[in-house]
C-alpha positions in Angstrom: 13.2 9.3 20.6 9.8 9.8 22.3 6.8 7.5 21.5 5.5 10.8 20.0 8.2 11.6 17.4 7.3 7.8 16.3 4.2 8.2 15.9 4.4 11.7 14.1 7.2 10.7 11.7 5.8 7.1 11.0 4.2 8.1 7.7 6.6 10.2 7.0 9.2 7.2 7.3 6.8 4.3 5.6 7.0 7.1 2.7 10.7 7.3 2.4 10.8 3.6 2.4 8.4 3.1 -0.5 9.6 5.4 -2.3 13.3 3.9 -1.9 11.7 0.9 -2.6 12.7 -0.4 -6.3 9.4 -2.6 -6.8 7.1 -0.1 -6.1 8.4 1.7 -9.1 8.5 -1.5 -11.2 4.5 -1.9 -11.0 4.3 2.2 -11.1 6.1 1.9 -14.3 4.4 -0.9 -15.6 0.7 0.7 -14.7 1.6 4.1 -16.5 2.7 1.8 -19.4 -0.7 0.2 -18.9 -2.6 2.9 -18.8 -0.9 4.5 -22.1 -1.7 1.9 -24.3 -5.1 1.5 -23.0 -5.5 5.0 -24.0 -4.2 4.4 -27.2 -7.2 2.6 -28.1 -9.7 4.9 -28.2 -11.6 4.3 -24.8 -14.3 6.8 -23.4 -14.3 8.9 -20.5 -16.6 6.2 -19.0 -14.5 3.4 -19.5 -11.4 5.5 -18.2 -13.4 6.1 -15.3 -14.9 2.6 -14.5 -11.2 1.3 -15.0 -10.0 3.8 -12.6 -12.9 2.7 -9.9 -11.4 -0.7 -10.4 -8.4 0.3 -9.6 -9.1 2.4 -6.5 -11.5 -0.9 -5.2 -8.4 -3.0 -5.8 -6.2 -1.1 -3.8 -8.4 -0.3 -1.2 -8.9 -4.0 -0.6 -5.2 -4.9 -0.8 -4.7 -1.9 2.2 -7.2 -3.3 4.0 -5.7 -7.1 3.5 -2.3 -5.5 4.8 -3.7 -3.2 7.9 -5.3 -6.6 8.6 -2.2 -8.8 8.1 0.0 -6.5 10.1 -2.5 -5.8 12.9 -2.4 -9.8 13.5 1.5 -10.2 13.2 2.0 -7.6 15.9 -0.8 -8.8 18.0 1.0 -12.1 17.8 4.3 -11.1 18.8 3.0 -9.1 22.3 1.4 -12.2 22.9 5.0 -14.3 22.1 6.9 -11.7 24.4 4.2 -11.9 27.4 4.4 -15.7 26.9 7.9 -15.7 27.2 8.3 -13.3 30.1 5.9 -15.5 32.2 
């Protein structure tokens, strides 16, 4: 497989594996369940939006938190392998 096909089918693989993945559909689950008794209540448009702007924030940090984690890891092991080839 060329570095290109990699490359090109990466999302498409991280994807499959999330989706495959029986946690993430635990929390999905158990957000939609969330979110249906919150509506329940009565809340405005506002407050459906504010909530959702939480949410988005939320996750945005916890991507960044993981392109940062797994930036480092990888970074870490080159510099394992170069150590151990010299």
């Amino acid at each position: 497989m060329s570095i290109l096909s990699l490359i090109r089918n990466h999302d498409e693989d991280i994807n499959k594996m999330i989706q495959n993945e029986a946690e993430y559909h635990k929390y999905m689950d158990e957000a939609g369940k969330a979110w249906d008794e919150l509506i329940k209540t009565g809340i405005s448009q506002e407050q459906k939006d504010l909530i959702e702007n939480i949410e988005r924030a939320s996750g945005c940090i916890g991507s960044i938190h993981s392109e940062i984690s797994y930036e480092k890891g990888f970074s870490d092991a080159i510099k394992l392998i170069i150590e151990s080839l010299i």
